[in-house]
N, C-alpha and C positions, 0 to 999 in steps of 0.2 A: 504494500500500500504506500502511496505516497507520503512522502515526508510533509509537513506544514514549512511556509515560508513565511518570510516577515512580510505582516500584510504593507501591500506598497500605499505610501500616506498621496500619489499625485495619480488623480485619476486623469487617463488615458484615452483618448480616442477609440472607440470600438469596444471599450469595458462591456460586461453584463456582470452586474450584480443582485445578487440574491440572499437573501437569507434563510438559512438554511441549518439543520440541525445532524449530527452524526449520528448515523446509528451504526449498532454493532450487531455482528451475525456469524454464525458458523461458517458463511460465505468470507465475511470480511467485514473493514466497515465503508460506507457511502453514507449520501448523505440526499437529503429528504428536505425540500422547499418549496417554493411555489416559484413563478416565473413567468413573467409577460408573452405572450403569444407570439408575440413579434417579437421579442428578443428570442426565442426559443426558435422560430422560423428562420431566424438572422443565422443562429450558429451551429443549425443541424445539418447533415449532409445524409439524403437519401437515395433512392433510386432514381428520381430526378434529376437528381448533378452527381452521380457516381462515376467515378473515372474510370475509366476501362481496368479491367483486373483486379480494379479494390474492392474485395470481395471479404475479406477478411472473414468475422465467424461464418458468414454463409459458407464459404468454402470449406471449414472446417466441417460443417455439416452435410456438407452437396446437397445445399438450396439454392434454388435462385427466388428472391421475393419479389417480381412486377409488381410495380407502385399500380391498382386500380384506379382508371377514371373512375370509372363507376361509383365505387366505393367511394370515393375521394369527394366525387361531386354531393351524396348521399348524403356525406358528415358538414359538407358547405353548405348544404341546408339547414339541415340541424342546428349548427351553429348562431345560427340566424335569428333560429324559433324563442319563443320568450324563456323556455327554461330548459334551456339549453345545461347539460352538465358533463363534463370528465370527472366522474370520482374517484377512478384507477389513475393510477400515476404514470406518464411517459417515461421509459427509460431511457436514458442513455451512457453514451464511456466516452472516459474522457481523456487526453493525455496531461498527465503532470506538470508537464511544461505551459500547460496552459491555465494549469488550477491556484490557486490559491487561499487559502482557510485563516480567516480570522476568527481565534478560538475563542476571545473576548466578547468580540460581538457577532458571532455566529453568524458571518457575512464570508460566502464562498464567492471569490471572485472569477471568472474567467477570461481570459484576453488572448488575442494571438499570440503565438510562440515568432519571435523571429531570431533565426542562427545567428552564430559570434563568430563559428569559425566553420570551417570548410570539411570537416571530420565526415567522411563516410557516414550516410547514414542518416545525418541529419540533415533537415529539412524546415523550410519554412512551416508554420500552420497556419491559414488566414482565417479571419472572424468565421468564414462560413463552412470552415471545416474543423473548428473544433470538438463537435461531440459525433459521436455515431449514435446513431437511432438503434437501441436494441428491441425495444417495443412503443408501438406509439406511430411507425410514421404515417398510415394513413387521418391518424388525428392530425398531424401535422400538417399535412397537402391540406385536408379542411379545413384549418384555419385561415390560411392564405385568403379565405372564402368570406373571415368573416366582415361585416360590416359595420357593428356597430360600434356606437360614438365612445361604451366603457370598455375599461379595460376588462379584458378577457385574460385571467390566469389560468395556468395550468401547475397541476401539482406535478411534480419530477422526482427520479430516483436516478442521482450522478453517482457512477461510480467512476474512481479513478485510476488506473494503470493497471486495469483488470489485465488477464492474460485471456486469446482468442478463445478458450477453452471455458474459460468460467463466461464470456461472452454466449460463448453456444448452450451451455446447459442455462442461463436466462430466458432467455430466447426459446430456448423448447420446453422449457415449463411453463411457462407464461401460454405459450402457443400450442403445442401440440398436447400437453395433459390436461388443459383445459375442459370444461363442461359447459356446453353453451348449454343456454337455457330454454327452456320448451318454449316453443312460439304460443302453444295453449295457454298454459300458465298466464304470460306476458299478457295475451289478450283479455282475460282473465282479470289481472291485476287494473284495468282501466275503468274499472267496476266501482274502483276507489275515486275516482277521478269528480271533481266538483265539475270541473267544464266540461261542455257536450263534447263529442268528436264525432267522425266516423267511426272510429274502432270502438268508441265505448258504443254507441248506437247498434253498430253489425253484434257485439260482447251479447245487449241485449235482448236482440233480438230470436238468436241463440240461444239463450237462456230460458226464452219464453216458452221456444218451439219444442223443447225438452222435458219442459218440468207440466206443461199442461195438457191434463186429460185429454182426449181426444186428437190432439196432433200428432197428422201424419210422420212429424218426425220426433215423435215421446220417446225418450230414453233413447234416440238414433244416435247423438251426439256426447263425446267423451268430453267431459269439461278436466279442463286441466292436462288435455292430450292423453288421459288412460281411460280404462271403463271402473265404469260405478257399480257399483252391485245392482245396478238396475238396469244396465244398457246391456242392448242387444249385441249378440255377437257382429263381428263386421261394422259394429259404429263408426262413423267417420268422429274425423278428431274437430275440436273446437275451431282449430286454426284454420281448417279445411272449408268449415264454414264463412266462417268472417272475413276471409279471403275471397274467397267466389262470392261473397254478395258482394263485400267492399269494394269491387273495382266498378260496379254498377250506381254506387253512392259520392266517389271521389275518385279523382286519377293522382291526386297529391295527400294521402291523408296527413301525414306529419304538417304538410302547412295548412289545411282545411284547423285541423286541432289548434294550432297555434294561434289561427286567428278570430277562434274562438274562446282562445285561453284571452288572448289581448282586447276581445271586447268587442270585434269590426266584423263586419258583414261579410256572408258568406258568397261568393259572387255563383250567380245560377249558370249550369253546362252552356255554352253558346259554339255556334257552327258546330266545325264534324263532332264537336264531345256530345250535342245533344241524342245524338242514337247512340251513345257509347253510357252514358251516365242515367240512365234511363229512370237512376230511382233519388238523383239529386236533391228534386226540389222536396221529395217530401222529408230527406234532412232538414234542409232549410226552411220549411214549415213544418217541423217537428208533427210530421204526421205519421206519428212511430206506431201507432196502433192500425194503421192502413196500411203501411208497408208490411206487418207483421200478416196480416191479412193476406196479402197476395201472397207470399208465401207460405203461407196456410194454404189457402186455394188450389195453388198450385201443386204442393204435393198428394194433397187430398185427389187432386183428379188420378196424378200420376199412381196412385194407390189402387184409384178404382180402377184405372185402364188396364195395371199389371197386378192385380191382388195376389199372386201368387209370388211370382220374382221379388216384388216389393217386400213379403211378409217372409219370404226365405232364412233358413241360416244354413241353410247351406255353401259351402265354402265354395262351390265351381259357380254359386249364382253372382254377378257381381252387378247389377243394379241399383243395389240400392248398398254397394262400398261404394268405399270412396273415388274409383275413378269413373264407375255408373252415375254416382251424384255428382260428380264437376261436370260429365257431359250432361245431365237435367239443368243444370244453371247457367250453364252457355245456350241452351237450348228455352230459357228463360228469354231469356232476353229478347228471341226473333219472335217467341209467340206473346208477348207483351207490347211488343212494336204493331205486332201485325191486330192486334186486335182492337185501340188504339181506344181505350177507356182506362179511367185512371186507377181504378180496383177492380179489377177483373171477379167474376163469380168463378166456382170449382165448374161451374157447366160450360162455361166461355172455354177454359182451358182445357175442359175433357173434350170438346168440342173439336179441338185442333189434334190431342193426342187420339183420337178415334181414327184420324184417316192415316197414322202408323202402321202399317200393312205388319205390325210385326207383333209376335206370339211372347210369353210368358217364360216356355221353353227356348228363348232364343240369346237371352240375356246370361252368356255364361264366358268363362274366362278362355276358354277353346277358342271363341270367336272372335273378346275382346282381350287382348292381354294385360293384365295389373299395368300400372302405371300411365304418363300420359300420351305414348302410342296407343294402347286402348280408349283412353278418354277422347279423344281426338279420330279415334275411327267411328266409334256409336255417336259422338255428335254427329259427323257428317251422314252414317248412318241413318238417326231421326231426322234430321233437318231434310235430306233427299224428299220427303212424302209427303207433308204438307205443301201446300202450293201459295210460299209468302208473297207471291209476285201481284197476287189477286188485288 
């Protein structure tokens, strides 16, 4: 571990200072602070400006980590949203030569290293290559995103003059022993939530379809992504739900939520979103009990059309799993369009699923296979028979 130096009394062009506390560990010690976004963006080096061959713990690993757009873009939204938070700590390593520790006043300094003399080896390090990212960088491309007028910190965990090795077992515990967490669960947890959203709205609607008498999907749905002692074999999971409605209610949920957390108006589908958002407005006029309705309706017909597939537990029937019901909710959509009333009856809809030229016994994973090449073969499947052109 690196030595402490005398903290330097004349502050420098390109400093980043922090305050920051030591800890100690079986690992070693580092040290534990918070840190301005921008300063943290100023002196990290990712796969964004990676020099050819500095690979350093990846190599030790044979990883390569591609920085995601995607990803990247996904957390520069977030960022944006009113409660926005990082409350895992960004890693990174650091070299010595760049560090400095005031053990007084618990201010860790960092600045470019620049050489004295010409020694093998040694090398300049400028402002923007001081730290390496061991966990964290696509928090870091996010940030570049963010916008607003306050500071935005981030907690940090610096270590210093680690070797590439204690680098790589961070790095793979942090990342590969990991447990993400159940997207059920998550959806789940928005149950808490004071402010509407999409996801709390699709959460309860879920919920409804579940727990009451009579609905064609009672005890269908695993809350919490497992089954309950009441649900049917073949349940589809929560998340499977609220997913396949959600993309019908909002094409952006995190910024729909946010700007409902902030107070402001939710702006209604217009052009191509309005045959895409099909069940928008009745978020925005919280007509949760109509929308709850139509997919009431809806399964109810699907129920009477296939009472047998539908009421199956048999494992070769897959209708009424999960990739039978993602194709009924894509299949939602053309005959909600086509029939062109704002709460459909179960007879409007049995209506359309009657000219299905297709049987009971047809609905099996021989014809459709698990996953979504199956889902995607029985839509097109349904969709071929009705005639939406009418």
């Amino acid at each position: 571990m690196f030595s402490q130096k005398e903290f330097p009394t004349a502050r420098a062009e390109g400093r980043v200072e922090l305050n920051c506390v030591p800890v100690s560990q079986p690992l070693g010690q580092f040290f534990v602070g918070a840190i301005d976004s921008n300063d943290l963006i100023e002196i990290t080096h990712t796969d964004v400006r990676r020099i050819e061959g500095e690979r350093g713990f990846e190599s030790y690993l044979g990883i390569q980590r591609p920085l995601s757009k995607k990803r990247s873009k996904e957390i520069a939204d977030y960022v944006n949203t009113a409660d926005a938070c990082f409350p895992t700590a960004v890693i990174i390593s650091v070299d010595s030569r760049c560090a400095f520790f005031d053990e007084d006043k618990n201010v860790l300094v960092l600045e470019p290293y620049h050489r004295e003399t010409d020694e093998e080896g040694d090398v300049d390090i400028p402002l923007h290559k001081i730290a390496k990212v061991i966990d964290g960088q696509h928090r870091i491309a996010g940030l570049q995103g963010y916008k607003g007028e306050e500071a935005f910190e981030v907690n940090v965990s610096i270590f210093v003059d680690i070797d590439v090795a204690s680098e790589a077992y961070l790095f793979s515990t942090v990342n590969i022993a990991q447990t993400k967490i159940n997207k059920s669960l998550l959806y789940d947890l928005f149950e808490l939530a004071e402010s509407r959203s999409p996801q709390k709205l699709c959460h309860q609607i879920a919920v409804a379809l579940n727990s009451t008498d009579g609905s064609p999907l009672e005890n269908r749905i695993k809350r919490l992504g497992v089954a309950g002692p009441h649900s049917i074999p073949g349940a589809i999971t929560q998340a499977a739900f609220v997913e396949s409605l959600m993309k019908y209610v909002s094409s952006n949920p995190q910024y729909d939520r946010d700007l409902y957390i902030r107070k402001k108006s939710i702006p209604p589908a217009s052009g191509r979103e309005e045959k895409k958002l099909i069940f928008r407005d009745f978020m925005i006029q919280k007509k949760d009990f109509e929308l709850t309705d139509i997919i009431w309706n809806y399964f109810s017909a699907v129920k009477e059309r296939w009472p047998d597939a539908w009421e199956s537990e048999h494992k070769g029937v897959m209708l009424n799993k999960t990739n039978g019901f993602m194709a009924l909710m894509r299949l939602l959509k053309d005959s909600y369009l086509y029939l062109e009333k704002e709460v459909p009856r179960k007879e409007d809809f049995l209506s359309i699923l009657e000219e299905i030229n297709l049987e009971d016994d047809h609905f099996t994973t021989e014809n459709y296979k698990p996953g979504s090449s199956g889902e995607a073969a029985l839509y097109r499947t349904l969709k071929e028979f009705p005639d939406y052109s009418c």
